[in-house]
Structures are given as structure tokens and as C-alpha cells.
NUVEXKOL-196336 format. One record per residue (C-alpha): residue number from 1; chain; z, y, x. Coordinates in steps of 0.02 Angstrom, whole numbers, plus 50000, padded with zeros to 5 digits. Layout:
N
BAMI  pos  unit     pz     py     px
BAMI  NUM     A      Z      Y      X
...
//
This chain:
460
BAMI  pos  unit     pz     py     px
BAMI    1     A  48753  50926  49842
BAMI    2     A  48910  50845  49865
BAMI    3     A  49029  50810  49697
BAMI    4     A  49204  50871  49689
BAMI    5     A  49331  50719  49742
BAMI    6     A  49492  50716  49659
BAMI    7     A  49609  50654  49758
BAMI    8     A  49779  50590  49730
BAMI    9     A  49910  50587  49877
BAMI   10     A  49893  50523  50050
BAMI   11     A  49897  50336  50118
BAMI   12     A  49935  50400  50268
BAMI   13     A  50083  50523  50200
BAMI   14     A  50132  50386  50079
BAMI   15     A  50143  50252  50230
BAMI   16     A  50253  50391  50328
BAMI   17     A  50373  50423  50182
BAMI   18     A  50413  50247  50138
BAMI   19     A  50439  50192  50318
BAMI   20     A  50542  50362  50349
BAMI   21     A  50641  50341  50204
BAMI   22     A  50669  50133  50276
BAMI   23     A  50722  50210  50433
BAMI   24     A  50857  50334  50344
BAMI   25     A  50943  50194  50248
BAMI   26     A  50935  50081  50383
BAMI   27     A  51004  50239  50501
BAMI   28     A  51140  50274  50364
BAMI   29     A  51174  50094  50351
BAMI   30     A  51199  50095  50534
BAMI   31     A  51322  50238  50543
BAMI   32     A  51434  50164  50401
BAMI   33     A  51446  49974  50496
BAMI   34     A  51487  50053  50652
BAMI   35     A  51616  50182  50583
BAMI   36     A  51673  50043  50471
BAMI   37     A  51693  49906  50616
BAMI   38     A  51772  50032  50725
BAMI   39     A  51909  50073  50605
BAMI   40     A  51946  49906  50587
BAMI   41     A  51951  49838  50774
BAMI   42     A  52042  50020  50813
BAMI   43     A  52185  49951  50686
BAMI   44     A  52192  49796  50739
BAMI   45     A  52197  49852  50915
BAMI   46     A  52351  49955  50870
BAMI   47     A  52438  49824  50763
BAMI   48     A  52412  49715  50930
BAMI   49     A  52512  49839  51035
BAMI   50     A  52629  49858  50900
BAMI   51     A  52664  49695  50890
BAMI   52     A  52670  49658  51082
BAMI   53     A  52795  49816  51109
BAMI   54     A  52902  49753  50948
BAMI   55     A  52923  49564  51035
BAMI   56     A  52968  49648  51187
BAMI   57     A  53114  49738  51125
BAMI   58     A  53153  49579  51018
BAMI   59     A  53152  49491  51191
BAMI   60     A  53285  49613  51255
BAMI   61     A  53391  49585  51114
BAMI   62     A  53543  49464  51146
BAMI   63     A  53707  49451  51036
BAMI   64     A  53895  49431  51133
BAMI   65     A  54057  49413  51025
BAMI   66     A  53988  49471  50887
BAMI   67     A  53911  49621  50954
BAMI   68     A  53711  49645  50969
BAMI   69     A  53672  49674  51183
BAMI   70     A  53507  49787  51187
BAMI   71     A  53445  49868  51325
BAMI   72     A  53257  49934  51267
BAMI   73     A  53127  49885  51383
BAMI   74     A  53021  50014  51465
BAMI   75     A  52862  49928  51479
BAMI   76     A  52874  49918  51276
BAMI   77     A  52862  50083  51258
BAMI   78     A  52725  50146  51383
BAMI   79     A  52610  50005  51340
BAMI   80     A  52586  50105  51168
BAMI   81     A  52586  50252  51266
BAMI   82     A  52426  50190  51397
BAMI   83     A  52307  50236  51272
BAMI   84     A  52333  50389  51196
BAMI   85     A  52477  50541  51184
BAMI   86     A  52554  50485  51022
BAMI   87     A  52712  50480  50969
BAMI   88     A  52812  50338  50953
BAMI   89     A  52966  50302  50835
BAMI   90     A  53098  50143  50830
BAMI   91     A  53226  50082  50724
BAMI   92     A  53335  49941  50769
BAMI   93     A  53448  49881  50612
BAMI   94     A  53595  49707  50646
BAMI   95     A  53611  49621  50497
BAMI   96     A  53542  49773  50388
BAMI   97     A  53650  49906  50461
BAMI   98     A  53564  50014  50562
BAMI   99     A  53600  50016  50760
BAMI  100     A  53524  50165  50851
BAMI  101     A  53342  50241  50835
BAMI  102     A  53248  50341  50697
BAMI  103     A  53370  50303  50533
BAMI  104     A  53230  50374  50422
BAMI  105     A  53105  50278  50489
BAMI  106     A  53071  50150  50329
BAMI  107     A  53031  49968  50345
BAMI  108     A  52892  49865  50306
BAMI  109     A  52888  49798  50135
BAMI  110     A  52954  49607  50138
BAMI  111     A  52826  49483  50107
BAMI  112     A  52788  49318  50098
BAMI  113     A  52706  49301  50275
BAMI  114     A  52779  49250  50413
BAMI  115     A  52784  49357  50551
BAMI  116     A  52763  49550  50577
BAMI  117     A  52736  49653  50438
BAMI  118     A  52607  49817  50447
BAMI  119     A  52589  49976  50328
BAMI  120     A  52532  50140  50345
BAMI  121     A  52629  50285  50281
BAMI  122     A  52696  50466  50307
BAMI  123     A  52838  50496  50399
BAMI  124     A  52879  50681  50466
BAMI  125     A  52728  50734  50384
BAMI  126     A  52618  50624  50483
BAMI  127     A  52529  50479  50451
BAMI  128     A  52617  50331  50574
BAMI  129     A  52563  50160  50585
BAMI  130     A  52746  50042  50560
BAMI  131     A  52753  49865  50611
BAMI  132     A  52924  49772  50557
BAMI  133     A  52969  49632  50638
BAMI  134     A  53124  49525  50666
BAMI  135     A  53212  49371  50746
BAMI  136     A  53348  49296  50694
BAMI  137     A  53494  49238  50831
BAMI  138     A  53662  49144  50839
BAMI  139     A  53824  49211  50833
BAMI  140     A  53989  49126  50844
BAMI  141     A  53881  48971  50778
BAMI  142     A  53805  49100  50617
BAMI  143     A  53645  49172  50612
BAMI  144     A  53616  49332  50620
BAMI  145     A  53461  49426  50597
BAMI  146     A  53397  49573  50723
BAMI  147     A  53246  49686  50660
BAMI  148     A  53155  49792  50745
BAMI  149     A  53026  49959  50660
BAMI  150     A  52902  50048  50783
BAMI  151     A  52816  50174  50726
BAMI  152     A  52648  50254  50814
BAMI  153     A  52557  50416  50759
BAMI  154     A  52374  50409  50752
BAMI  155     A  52297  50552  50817
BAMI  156     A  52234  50432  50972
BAMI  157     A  52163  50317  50837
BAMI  158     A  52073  50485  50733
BAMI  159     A  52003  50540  50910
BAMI  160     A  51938  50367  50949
BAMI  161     A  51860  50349  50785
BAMI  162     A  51787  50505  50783
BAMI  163     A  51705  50474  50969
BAMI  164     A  51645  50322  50887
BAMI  165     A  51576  50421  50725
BAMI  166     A  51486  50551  50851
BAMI  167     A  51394  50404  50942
BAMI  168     A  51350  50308  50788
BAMI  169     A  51276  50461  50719
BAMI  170     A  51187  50501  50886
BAMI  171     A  51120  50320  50887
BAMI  172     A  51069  50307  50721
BAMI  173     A  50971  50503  50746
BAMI  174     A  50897  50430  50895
BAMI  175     A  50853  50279  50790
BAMI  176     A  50768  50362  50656
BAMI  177     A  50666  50479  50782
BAMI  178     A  50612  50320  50859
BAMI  179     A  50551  50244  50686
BAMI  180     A  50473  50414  50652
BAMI  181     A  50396  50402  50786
BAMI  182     A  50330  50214  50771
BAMI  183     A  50296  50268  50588
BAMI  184     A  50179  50410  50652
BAMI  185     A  50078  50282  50758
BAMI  186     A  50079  50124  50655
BAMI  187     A  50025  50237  50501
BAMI  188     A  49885  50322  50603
BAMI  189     A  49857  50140  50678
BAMI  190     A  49828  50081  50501
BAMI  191     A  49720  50208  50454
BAMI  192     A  49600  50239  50576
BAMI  193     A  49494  50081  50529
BAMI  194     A  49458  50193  50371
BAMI  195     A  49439  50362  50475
BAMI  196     A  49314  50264  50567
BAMI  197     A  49223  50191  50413
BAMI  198     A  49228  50370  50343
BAMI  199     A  49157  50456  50495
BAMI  200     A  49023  50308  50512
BAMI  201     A  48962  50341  50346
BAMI  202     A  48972  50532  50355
BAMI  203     A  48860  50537  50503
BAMI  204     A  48716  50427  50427
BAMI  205     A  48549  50530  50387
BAMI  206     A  48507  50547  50197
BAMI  207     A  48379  50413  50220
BAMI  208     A  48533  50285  50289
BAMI  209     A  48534  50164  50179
BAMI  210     A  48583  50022  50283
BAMI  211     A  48725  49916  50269
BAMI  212     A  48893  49920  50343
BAMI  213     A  48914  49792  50482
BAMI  214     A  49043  49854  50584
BAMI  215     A  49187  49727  50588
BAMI  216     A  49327  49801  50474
BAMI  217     A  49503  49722  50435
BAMI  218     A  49516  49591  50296
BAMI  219     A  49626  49711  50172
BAMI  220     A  49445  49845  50189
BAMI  221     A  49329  49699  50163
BAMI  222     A  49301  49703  49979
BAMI  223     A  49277  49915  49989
BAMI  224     A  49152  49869  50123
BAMI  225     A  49073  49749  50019
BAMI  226     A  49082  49869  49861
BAMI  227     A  48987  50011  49981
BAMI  228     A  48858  49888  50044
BAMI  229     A  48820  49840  49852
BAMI  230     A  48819  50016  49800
BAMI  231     A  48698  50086  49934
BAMI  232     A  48555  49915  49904
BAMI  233     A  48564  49973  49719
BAMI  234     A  48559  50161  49749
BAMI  235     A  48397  50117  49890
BAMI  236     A  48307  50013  49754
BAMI  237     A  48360  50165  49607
BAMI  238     A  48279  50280  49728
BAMI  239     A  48115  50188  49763
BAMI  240     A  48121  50145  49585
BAMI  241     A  48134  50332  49525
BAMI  242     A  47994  50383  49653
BAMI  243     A  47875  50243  49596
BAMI  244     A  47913  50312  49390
BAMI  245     A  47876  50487  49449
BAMI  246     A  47708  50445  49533
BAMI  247     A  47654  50324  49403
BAMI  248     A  47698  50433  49251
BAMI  249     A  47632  50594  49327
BAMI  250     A  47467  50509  49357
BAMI  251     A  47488  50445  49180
BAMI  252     A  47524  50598  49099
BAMI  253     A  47397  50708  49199
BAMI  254     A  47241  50595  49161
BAMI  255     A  47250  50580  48975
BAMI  256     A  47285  50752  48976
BAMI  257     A  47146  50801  49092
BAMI  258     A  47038  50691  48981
BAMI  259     A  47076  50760  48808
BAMI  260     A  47056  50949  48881
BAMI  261     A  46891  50896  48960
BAMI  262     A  46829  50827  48767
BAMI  263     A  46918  50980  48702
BAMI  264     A  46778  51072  48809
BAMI  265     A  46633  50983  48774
BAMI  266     A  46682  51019  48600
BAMI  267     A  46691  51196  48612
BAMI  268     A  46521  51198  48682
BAMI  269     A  46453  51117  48530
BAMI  270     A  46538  51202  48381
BAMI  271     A  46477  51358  48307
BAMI  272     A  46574  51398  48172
BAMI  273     A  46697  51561  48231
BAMI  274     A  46857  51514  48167
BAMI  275     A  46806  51306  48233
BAMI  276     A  46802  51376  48413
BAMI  277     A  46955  51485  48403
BAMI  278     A  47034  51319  48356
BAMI  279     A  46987  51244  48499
BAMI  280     A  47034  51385  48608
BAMI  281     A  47221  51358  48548
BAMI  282     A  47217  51187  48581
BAMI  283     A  47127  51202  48732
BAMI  284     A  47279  51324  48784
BAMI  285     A  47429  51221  48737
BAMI  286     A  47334  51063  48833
BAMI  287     A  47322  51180  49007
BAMI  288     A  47518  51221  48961
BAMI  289     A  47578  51042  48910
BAMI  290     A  47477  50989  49075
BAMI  291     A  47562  51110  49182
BAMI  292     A  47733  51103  49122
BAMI  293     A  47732  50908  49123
BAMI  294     A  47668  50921  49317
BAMI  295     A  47794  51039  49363
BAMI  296     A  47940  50959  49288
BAMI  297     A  47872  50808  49369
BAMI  298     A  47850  50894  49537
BAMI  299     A  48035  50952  49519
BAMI  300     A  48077  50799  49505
BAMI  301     A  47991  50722  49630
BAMI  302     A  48073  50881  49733
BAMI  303     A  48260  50851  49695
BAMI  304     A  48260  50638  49715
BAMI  305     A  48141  50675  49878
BAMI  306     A  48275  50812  49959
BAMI  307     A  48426  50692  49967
BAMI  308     A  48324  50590  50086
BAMI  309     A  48184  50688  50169
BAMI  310     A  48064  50618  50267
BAMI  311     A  48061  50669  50463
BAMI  312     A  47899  50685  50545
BAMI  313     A  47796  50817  50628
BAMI  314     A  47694  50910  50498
BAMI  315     A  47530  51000  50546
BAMI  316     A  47528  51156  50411
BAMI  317     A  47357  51227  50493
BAMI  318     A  47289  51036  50421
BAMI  319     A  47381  51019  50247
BAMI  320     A  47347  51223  50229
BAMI  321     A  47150  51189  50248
BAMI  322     A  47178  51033  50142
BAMI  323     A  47258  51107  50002
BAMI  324     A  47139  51253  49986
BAMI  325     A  47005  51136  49994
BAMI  326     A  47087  51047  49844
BAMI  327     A  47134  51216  49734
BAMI  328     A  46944  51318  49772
BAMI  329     A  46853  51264  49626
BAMI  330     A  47000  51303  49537
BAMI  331     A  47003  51452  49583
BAMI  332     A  46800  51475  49580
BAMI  333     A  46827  51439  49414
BAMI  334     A  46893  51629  49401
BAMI  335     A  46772  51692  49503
BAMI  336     A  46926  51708  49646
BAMI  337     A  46884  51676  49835
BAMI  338     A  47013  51566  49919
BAMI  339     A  47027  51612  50104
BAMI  340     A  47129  51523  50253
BAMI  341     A  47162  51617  50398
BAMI  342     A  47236  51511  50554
BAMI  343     A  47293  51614  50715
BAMI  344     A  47339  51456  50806
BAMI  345     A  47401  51270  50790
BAMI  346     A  47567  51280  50688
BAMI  347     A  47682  51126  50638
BAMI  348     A  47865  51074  50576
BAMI  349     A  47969  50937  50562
BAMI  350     A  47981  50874  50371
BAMI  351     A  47922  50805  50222
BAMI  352     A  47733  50833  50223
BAMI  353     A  47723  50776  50012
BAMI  354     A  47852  50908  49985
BAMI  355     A  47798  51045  50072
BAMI  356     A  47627  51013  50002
BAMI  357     A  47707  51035  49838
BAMI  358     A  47756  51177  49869
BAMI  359     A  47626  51255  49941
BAMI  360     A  47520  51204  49791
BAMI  361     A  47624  51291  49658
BAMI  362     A  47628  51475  49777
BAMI  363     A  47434  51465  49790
BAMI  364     A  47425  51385  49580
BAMI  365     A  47528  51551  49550
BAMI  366     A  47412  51652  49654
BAMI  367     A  47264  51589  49555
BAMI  368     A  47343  51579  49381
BAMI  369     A  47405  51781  49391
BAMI  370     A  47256  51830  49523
BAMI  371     A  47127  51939  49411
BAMI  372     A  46942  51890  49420
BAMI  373     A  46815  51925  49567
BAMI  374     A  46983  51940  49691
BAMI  375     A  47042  51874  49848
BAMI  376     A  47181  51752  49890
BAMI  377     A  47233  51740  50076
BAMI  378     A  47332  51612  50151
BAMI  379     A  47400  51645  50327
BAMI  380     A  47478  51528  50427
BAMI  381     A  47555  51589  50586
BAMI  382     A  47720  51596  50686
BAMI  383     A  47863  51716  50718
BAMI  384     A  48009  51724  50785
BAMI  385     A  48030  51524  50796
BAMI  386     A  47976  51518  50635
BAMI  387     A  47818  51432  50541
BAMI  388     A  47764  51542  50399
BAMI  389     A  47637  51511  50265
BAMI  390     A  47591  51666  50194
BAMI  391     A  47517  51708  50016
BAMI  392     A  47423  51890  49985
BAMI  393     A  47358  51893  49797
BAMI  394     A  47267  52056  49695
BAMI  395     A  47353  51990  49546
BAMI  396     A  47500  52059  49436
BAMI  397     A  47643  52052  49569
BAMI  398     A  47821  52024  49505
BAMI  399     A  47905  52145  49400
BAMI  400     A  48008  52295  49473
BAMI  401     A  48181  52203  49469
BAMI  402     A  48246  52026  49458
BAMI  403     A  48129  51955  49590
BAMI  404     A  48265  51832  49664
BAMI  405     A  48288  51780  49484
BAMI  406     A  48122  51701  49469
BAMI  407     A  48176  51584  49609
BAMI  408     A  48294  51495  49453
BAMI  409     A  48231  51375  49349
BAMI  410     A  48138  51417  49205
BAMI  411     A  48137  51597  49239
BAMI  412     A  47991  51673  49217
BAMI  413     A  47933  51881  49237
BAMI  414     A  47934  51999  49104
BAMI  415     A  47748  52036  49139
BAMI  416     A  47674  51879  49129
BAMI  417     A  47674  51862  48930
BAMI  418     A  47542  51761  48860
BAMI  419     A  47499  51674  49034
BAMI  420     A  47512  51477  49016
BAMI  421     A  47683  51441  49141
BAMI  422     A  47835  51364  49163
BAMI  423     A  47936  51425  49271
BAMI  424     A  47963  51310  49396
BAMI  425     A  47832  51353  49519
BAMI  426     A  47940  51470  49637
BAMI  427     A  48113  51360  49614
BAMI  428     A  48012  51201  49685
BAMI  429     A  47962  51304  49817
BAMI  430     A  48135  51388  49856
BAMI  431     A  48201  51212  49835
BAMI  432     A  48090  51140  49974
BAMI  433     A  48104  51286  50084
BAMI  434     A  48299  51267  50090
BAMI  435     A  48289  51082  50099
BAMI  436     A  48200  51086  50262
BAMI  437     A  48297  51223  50342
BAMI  438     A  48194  51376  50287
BAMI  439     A  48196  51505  50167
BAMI  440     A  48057  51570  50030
BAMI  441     A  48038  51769  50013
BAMI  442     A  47944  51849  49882
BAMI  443     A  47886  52032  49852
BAMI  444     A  47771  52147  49805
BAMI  445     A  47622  52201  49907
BAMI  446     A  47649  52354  50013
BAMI  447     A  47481  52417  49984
BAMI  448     A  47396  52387  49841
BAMI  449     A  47412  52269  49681
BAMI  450     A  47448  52100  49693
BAMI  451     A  47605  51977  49759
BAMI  452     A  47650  51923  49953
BAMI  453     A  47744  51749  49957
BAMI  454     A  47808  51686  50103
BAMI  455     A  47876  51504  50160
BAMI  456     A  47989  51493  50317
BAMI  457     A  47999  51319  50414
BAMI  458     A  48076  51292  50572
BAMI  459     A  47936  51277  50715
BAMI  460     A  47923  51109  50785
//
């Protein structure tokens, strides 16, 4: 039976998040540089214009007698007009008094830089670019200074930027599909050395002890190495265990079978009444003590044996006869005749030491609950693709409800008061039945006294 793992997130989901959440801030980061670069070369691209169209009409601009001589160049004018459909202001001012043009168009802040002067305001409720810029001529041998303000609207500059937004935020989608993507397959990549470890493992037979020798990356070498440690200890724990449960059921059956044996030979030789019924008592609680010991030691046996059964091809028509063999002075004890009947050769695939077990605490049941001068029968046959060893008794049976109960541990009929037991008889059997595949079914006899056991194996 498999323990409950408690586990706490995903690699795999944590991988995918982290490099998802890389990909959104370098996506985002994207967007913002792009935007941010293409605001700045769209300005600067204006202010270029600005300043070409600006010397141009500074170029046209002459003074005679006193008077300034302008005639504005075309080619000023549509070169900041190539681009886009903005509109375009001017101011032309003679030694600060205003010539012809836009007069509320306002000029660029002096400042201490030579050369053109930018700056970004509103002007007819719109937000213009204005470059300033001015030269200064001669005039009747004085100089005189001509200055020139263009102003440009920047609806071209809003549409170009947001063009430029649009495709940085298309690039920078497409880029972070593309690392989701790469995330997807780099954190599946990255994992699948441990899928594969896991799926290695998970197909290995209960008996699989082996090491792990599959090459494995460098960062799953020490887990490997853990694993490999873990399963030589848990092989030597489990040889260990069996070799304990052998030795001390062989150590606690003997003495036992010893001290009942004197216990005998001493109730032959006392007289005395109330000496004898003595010895009867302690006769008793041996034969209990004895049986309860070699159950609980079969059960164990049972439960460290089922996490690693052994596979080979049992013969249940030999280790039926065998077992009879073994229980009929037992039972001729009783005066109770043990008979096997065999149709035909019958085998499975298992654990012959378990199913043995089993089959020796049905028929102990049989004989321990059979009344004297009966008859046990054990069948073994096959039906339905199914090996069945069967158990008829003339004893007791099992009470009228609870049967499956008796299957639990410990559980023991409510008509069976004052017989040496248990409890464990039926679960070991249950439990090797359902190890190997198969299924134990108890009942009454149809006709007549007595119980009808059954064990289920797979046919070979």
C-alpha cells in the first residue's frame, strides 16, 4: 500500500512561472525602449526639419536701405510638409518688431546656447513644436538682427509614435509567445530526466531492488545516489526481517511445543483431581500462546512477504497433498478424517510459502471447529480460469451475520467462545488471496452443518 505524498508546488510550473514572468519584464522592458527611443529620434527628426526650413528662410532674408528684403522660400515650407499633413506657423520679427506671419506665435525662450532654440507649447489649442532662430545682418554699416519662429503641429509625430507603439507591442507579444513557448520546452526538457527516473522506478517489480544505473544529469546525481542507498538498506531490512521471523517462530514454537509435551506427560502421571484440572488450564493457555504466537508470526511473515512476492509456477494438487499430509495426525488426534480430492493437475503463479500459509490456517480452522469422528474435504479443482482450493467441514460454520467481518484482524465469531483462537487465521488467508490476484469466500454449508472456504488463484 502506497503512503500519501504531500506535495508542494510544481518544478515544472515553478520553472514556467519564473521564466514567463522573465519574459514579461523583458517584453515590457522592450516596449518602453522602443516607445522611448522613438519619441526621441521622432523629435529630433522634427527639430532637424525645423531647423533646415528656419535656415532656409534665414537664407532668403536680405536687408536694402534699411528695409528687410524677404521673399519666403517654398521648398522651406513643403519640406515640413513631406512627412505628414500638419500645420505649419511662422513669425518673422526685424529688430524685435514683428514683420508679417503668426503675431501670436511666441518665441523660444533666450538661452545661453548658440544656435536654434526648441520648446514645446500650446498655441491655438494645440500642442506645436517652435524652433527660434536668428541671424544677424548689416545695415548702413549697423547690425541688425532678423529672427525667424516656425511652428509645426504634431499630429504626424502622435501617428508615427503610435505606429511605433503598435509594433513594439506586437513585437514584444510575439516575443513573449516565443519565450513561452521556449519556456514550455526547456522546462519539459529539464524535467523529463526525472519523468524518466520516476517511470523507471515505477515499473520495477516489488522484488526490484537493484540499483539505478541509468546515466542521469549531475544536478540528479546525489537523489540517485540517495535512492540507490535507500533500496541496499531496505533489501538487507527485508532479508533481515524474514531471517527474525523464521528464526523466532522456530524459537518460539519449540520451547513451546516442548513445555506442552512435559505438560502432558504430567497429566498422565498426576492423580490428584484438582492437580490435573491444573494442568488442563495450563495445557490450554500453552495450545493458545502457541497458536497466537504462530499466527502473528505467519502474519507477519504474510505482510513483509506480499510487498515482494515470489513468481514461480506453483503445483496446488502437490502442496495440497503435502499439507494434509502434514495436518492428519492433527486432525487424527480428534478422531477427524482428512480427505484430498484432486480432479486434475492444477497450478498458479506465486508464492508457494505463502499460499501454503494459507492453506494451513483454512484446514487448522477446519480441524480446530470440526466436531469429533467428522470429515474434512479439500478439493482442488478449476473453474472458470480460476484455481480453487476448496474446504467442506461438519463443524460449527460461521455465525448468521458478519461473515466478511471475520476476514479483519482479530475478529473472531460469536460462536466460537471458549475455543483456543486468534483471529488471524481467515485475514492471512484473505491477505494472500488478494496478494496474488485472487479472492477468499467464505460461507455456510448449503446442506448440512459445517463451513465451505474457498481460495481463488489465477490458473497458470
Amino acid at each position: 500500500m502506497s503512503g500519501t505524498v504531500h506535495s508542494r508546488g510544481s518544478i515544472r510550473r515553478r520553472l514556467m512561472v519564473q521564466l514567463l514572468l522573465g519574459a514579461a519584464v523583458l517584453a515590457i522592458a522592450l516596449f518602453f525602449i522602443v516607445q522611448s527611443l522613438a519619441r526621441q529620434l521622432a523629435e529630433e527628426s522634427q527639430d532637424h526639419i525645423l531647423a533646415a526650413a528656419a535656415s532656409a528662410i534665414l537664407d532668403a532674408a536680405s536687408v536694402r536701405q534699411g528695409e528687410l528684403q524677404l521673399d519666403l522660400p517654398y521648398s522651406a515650407f513643403s519640406m515640413l510638409g513631406n512627412l505628414s499633413n500638419d500645420r505649419v506657423f511662422y513669425a518673422i520679427h526685424f529688430d524685435d518688431t514683428f514683420v508679417t506671419g503668426y503675431d501670436d506665435l511666441p518665441l523660444a525662450l533666450e538661452s545661453n546656447n548658440f544656435g536654434p532654440r526648441f520648446v514645446t507649447r500650446l498655441f491655438r489649442s494645440e500642442e506645436v513644436r517652435i524652433i527660434t532662430a536668428e541671424r544677424r545682418l548689416a545695415s548702413a554699416g549697423k547690425p541688425v538682427t532678423v529672427e525667424v519662429a516656425l511652428a509645426q503641429t504634431r499630429d504626424g509625430q502622435r501617428d508615427q509614435l503610435n505606429w511605433i507603439s503598435q509594433t513594439a507591442a506586437t513585437l514584444g507579444a510575439g516575443f513573449f509567445v516565443s519565450v513561452a513557448v521556449l519556456a514550455f520546452l526547456a522546462a519539459r526538457s529539464s524535467i523529463s530526466p526525472l519523468l524518466r527516473l520516476t517511470e523507471s522506478v515505477g515499473r520495477r517489480g516489488p522484488q526490484d531492488l537493484r540499483p539505478v544505473a541509468a546515466p542521469v544529469p549531475s544536478e540528479m546525481a546525489p537523489l540517485v545516489a540517495a535512492l540507490n542507498r535507500f533500496m541496499d538498506r531496505l533489501k538487507t531490512s527485508l532479508s533481515r526481517s524474514e531471517e527474525f521471523i523464521a528464526d523466532a517462530a522456530h524459537r518460539v514454537r519449540t520451547p513451546l511445543a516442548t513445555v506442552r509435551t512435559q505438560a502432558e506427560i504430567t497429566y498422565r502421571r498426576v492423580e490428584k483431581e484438582e492437580n490435573r484440572t491444573s494442568i488442563r488450564e495450563m495445557i490450554r493457555a500453552i495450545d493458545e500462546s502457541s497458536r497466537a504466537a504462530g499466527q502473528m508470526l505467519d502474519h507477519a511473515m504474510v505482510t513483509l512477504r506480499t510487498d515482494h512476492l515470489e513468481q514461480a509456477v506453483v503445483d496446488l494438487n502437490t502442496l495440497s497433498a503435502e499439507m494434509v499430509d502434514r495436518l492428519r495426525p492433527m486432525a487424527e488426534l480428534r478422531d477427524i478424517d482428512l480427505v484430498l480430492n484432486v480432479l486434475n493437475k492444477v497450478a498458479t503463479v506465486g508464492d508457494a510459502i505463502l499460499i501454503q500459509g494459507a492453506l494451513r490456517n483454512i484446514l487448522d480452522n477446519a480441524i480446530k471447529y470440526s466436531s469429533t469422528d467428522s470429515t474434512i474435504t479439500l478439493s482442488v479443482s478449476q473453474n472458470a480460469g480460476w484455481a480453487q482450493l476448496k474446504t467442506n467441514d461438519q463443524g460449527i460454520g460461521f455465525p448468521e451475520n458478519g461473515v466478511e467481518a471475520l476476514k479483519n484482524r482479530y475478529a473472531r465469531g460469536a460462536n466460537v467462545e471458549g475455543v483456543v483462537g486468534s483471529g488471524l487465521g481467515l485475514t492471512i488467508a484473505d491477505e494472500v488471496a488478494r496478494a496474488h490476484g485472487g479472492s477468499l469466500n467464505i460461507a455456510n454449508n448449503t446442506e448440512g452443518p459445517g463451513a465451505c472456504v474457498t481460495l481463488s488463484f489465477p490458473l497458470c
